[in-house]
C-alpha positions as CSV (number, residue, x, y, z in Angstrom):
1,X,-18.4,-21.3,2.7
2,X,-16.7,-19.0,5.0
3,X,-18.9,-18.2,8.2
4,X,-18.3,-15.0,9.6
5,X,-19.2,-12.8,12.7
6,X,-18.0,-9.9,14.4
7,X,-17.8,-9.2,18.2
8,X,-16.2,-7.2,20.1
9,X,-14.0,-5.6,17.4
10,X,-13.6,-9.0,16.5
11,X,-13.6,-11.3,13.2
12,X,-14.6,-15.2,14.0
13,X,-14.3,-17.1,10.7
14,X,-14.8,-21.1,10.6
15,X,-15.6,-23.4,7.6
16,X,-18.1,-26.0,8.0
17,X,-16.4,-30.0,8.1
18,X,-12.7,-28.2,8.2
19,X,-10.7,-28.0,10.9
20,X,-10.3,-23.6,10.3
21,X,-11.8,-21.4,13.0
22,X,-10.0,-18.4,13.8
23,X,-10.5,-15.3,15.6
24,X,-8.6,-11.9,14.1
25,X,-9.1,-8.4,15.2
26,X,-10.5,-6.5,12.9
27,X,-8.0,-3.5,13.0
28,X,-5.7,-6.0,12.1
29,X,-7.0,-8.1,9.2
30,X,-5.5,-5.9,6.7
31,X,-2.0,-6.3,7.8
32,X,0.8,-7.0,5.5
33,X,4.0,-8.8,5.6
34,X,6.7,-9.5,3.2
35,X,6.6,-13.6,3.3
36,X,9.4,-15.7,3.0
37,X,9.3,-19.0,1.4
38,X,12.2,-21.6,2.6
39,X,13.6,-22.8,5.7
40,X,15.1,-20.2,8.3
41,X,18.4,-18.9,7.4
42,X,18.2,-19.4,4.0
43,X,17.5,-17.0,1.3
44,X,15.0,-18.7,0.0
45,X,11.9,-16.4,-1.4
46,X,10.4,-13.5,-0.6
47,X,7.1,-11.7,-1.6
48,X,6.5,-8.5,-0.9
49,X,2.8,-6.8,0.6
50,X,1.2,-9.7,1.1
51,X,-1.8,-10.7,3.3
52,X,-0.3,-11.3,6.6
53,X,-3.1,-13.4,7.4
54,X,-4.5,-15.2,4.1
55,X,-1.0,-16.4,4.5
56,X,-1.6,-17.6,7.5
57,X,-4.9,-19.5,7.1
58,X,-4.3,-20.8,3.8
59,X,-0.8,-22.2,3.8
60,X,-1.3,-25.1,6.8
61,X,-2.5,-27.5,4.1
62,X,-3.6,-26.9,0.7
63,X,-7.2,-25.1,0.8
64,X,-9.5,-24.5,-2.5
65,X,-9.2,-21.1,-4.0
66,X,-12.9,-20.1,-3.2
67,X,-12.0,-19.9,0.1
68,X,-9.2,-17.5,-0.3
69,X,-11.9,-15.5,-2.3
70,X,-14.2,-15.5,0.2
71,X,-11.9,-14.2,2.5
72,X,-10.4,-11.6,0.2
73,X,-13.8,-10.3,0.5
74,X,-14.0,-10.5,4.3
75,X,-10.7,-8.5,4.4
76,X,-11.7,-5.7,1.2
77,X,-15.0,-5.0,3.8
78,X,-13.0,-4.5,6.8
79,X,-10.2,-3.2,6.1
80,X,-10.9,-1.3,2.2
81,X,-7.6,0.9,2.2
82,X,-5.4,-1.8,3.2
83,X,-2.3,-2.0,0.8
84,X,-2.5,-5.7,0.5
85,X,-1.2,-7.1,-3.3
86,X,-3.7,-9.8,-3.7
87,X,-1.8,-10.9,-7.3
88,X,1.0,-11.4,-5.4
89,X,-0.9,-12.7,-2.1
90,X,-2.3,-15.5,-3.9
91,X,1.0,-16.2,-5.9
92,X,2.6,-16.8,-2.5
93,X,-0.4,-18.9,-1.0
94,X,0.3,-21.4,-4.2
95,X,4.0,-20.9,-3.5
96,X,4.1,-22.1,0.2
97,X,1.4,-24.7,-0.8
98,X,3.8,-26.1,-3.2
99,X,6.9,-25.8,-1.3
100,X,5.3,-27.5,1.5
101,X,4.2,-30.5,-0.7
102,X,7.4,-30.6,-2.7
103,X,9.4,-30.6,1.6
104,X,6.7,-33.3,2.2
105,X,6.9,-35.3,-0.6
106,X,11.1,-35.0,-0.3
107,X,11.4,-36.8,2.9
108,X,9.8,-40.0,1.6
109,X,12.1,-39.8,-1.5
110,X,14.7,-42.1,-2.4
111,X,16.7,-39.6,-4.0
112,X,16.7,-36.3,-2.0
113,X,16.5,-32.9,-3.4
114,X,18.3,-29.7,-1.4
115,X,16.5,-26.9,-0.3
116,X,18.5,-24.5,-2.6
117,X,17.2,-26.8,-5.9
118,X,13.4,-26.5,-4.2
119,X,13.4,-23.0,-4.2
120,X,15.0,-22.4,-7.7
121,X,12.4,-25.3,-8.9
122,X,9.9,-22.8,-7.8
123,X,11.6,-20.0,-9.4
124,X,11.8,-21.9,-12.9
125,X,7.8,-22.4,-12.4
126,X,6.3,-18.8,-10.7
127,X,6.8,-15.5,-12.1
128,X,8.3,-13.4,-9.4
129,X,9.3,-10.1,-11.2
């Protein structure tokens, strides 16, 4: 479970036996972004009106989905008439996840895959229209 507290016009969340504590104002826990999935100057994938920081937190490593619950929570109490897509805000979470374990898993390979056939094995497998 998510611990929370607020201080100072700030949001301290931590998760017991995780390495996750973090400290986010709370005018700007609403905040959007459009992320982009792929090395820099690539094209690579982009979602629009995501979380800016769900994105953030939850795309280090791979995190379980109650936690991105929980904190969809935190952010809908805080910040109520942010304009933050969560369908598409949780689509990019499992996007970066995977892209990340698909880079990892890559540079042990004996056979290497480009970036460019990454990112359009993600497009064969999320919807993104």
């Amino acid at each position: 479970m998510i611990k929370k507290s607020v201080k100072d016009s700030i949001i301290s969340l931590s998760i017991d036996k995780l390495d996750f504590s973090y400290r986010i104002p709370v005018k700007r826990i609403g905040n959007i972004i459009d992320w982009r999935v792929g090395k820099k100057g690539t094209k690579g994938i982009v979602i629009n009106n995501v979380s800016t920081w769900t994105l953030h937190l939850f795309t280090k490593e791979t995190t379980e989905d109650r936690y991105i619950k929980q904190f969809k929570s935190i952010v809908q109490e805080h910040s109520p008439n942010s304009s933050i897509n969560w369908d598409k805000t949780l689509l990019a979470v499992n996007i970066q996840n995977e892209y990340n374990w698909l880079i990892k898993t890559n540079s042990i390979a004996e056979k290497k895959v480009s970036e460019d056939e990454i990112i359009s094995i993600l497009k064969k497998k999320y919807p993104l229209n």
